[in-house]
C-alpha positions as CSV (number, residue, x, y, z in Angstrom):
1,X,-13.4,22.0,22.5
2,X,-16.8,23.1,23.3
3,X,-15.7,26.7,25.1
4,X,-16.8,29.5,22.4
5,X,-13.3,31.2,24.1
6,X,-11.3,28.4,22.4
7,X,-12.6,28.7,19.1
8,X,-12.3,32.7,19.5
9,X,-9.1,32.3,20.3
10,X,-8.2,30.1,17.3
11,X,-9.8,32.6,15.6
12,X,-7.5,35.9,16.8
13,X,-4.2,33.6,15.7
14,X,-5.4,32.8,12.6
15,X,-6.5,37.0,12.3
16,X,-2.9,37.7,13.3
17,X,-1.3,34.9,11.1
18,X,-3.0,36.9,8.2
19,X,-2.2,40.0,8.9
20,X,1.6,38.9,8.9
21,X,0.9,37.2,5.5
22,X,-0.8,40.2,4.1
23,X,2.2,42.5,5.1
24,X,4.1,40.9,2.8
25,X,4.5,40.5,-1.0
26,X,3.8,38.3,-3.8
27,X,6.0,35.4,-4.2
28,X,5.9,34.9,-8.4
29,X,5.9,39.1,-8.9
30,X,6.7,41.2,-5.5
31,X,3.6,43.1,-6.0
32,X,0.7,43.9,-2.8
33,X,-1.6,41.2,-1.9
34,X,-4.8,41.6,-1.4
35,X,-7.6,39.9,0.8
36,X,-9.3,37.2,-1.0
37,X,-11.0,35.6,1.9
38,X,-13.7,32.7,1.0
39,X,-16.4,30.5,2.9
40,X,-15.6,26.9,4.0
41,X,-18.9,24.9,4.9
42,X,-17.9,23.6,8.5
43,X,-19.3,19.7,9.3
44,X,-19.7,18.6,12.8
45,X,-22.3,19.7,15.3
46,X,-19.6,22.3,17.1
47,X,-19.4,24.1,13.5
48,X,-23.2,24.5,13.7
49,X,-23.1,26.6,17.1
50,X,-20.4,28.5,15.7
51,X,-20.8,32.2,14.2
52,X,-20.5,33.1,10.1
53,X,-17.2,34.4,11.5
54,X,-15.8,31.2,11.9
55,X,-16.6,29.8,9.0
56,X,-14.1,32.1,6.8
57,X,-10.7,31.1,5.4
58,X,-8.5,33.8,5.3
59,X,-6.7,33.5,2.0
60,X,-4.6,36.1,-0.2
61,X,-3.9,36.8,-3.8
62,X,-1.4,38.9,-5.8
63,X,-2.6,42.5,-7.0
64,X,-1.1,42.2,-10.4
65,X,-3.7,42.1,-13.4
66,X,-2.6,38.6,-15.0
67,X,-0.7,37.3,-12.0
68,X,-3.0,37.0,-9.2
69,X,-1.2,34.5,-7.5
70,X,-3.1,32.8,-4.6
71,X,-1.3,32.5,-1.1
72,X,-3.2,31.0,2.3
73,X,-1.4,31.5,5.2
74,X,-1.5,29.2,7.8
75,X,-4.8,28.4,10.0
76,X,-5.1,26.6,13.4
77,X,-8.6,27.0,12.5
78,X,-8.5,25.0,8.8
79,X,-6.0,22.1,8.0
80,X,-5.5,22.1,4.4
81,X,-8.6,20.9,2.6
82,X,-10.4,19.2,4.9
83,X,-13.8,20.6,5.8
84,X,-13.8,19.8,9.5
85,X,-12.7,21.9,12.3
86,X,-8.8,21.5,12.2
87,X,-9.3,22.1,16.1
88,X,-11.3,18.4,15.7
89,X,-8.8,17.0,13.1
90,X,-5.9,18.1,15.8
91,X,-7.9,16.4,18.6
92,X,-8.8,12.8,16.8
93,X,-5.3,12.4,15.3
94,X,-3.9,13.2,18.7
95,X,-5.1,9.4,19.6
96,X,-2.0,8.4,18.3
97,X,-2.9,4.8,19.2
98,X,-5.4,4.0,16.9
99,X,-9.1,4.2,16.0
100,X,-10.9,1.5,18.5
101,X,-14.3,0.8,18.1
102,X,-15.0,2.6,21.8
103,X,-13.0,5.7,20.9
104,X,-14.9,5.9,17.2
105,X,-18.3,5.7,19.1
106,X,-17.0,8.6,21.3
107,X,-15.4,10.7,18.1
108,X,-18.7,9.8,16.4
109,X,-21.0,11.0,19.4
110,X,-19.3,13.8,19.9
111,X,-18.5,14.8,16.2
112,X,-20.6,13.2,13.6
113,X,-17.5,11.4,12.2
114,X,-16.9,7.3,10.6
115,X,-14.6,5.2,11.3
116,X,-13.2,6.0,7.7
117,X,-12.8,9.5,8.9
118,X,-10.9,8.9,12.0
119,X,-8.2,6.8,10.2
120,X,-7.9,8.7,7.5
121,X,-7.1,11.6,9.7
122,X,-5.2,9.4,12.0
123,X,-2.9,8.3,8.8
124,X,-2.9,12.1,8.0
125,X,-1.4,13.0,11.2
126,X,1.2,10.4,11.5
127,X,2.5,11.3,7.7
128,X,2.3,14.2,6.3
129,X,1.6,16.9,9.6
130,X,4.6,15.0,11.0
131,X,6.8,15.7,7.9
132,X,5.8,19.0,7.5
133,X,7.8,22.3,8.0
134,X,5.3,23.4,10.6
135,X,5.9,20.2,12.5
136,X,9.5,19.9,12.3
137,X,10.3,23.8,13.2
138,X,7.6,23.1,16.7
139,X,9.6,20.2,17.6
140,X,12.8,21.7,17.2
141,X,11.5,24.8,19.2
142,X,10.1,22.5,22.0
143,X,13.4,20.6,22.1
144,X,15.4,23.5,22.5
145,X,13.3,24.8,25.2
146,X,13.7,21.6,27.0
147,X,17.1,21.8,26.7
148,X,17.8,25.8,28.0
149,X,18.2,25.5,31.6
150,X,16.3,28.0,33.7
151,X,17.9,31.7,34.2
């Protein structure tokens, strides 16, 4: 978590994970997207030590006068709304075993994070991220992996 070469790396997917996006076309009209890239304040004190670089959500939005439909694609770097690092949000709801008051003195140490913050990413993690298309298409993946016997 605290290797720069982890967070560049995060950075390069989420690069190429736009690039993908951008190469394709509006959803509502079929017409070129464009870049419409904006700055997310980053909380923690990894997000300080970080470059301006990192603190950019790639985002897109239709060409079209009067459509200008707005499309993200996905981010290992961002998790929906929330303003922390979603390598941090990944990391905390990983501890799928609940928020004790030892591992909240760690998260809050390490982080700058409450108690609130941990189970309300904890309750994140365990609803919607595990519903989610994302989610579901990994674990099939990672099942059928498992599965393949080795050539």
């Amino acid at each position: 978590m605290a290797d720069a070469r982890f967070h560049h790396l995060l950075l390069t997917f989420d690069t190429e994970l736009a690039a993908v996006a951008r190469a394709g076309k509006c959803v509502i009209c079929r017409s070129a997207v464009h870049s419409g890239d904006y700055r997310r304040k980053l909380r923690g004190p990894l997000a300080r030590r970080l470059g301006e670089e990192y603190c950019w959500r790639f985002s897109l939005c239709c060409s079209r006068d009067g459509c200008r439909k707005r499309k993200k694609p996905p981010s290992l770097r961002f998790l929906g709304p929330k303003v922390y690092l979603g390598a941090m949000v990944v990391l905390v709801a990983a501890m799928q075993h609940g928020a004790t008051a030892m591992r909240v003195a760690k998260l809050s140490q390490m982080f700058g994070i409450s108690r609130r913050t941990v189970v309300r990413w904890r309750t994140w993690w365990l609803s919607v991220f595990a519903k989610s298309p994302f989610w579901q298409g990994a674990r099939a993946r990672r099942r059928l992996g498992a599965c393949r016997t080795p050539s």
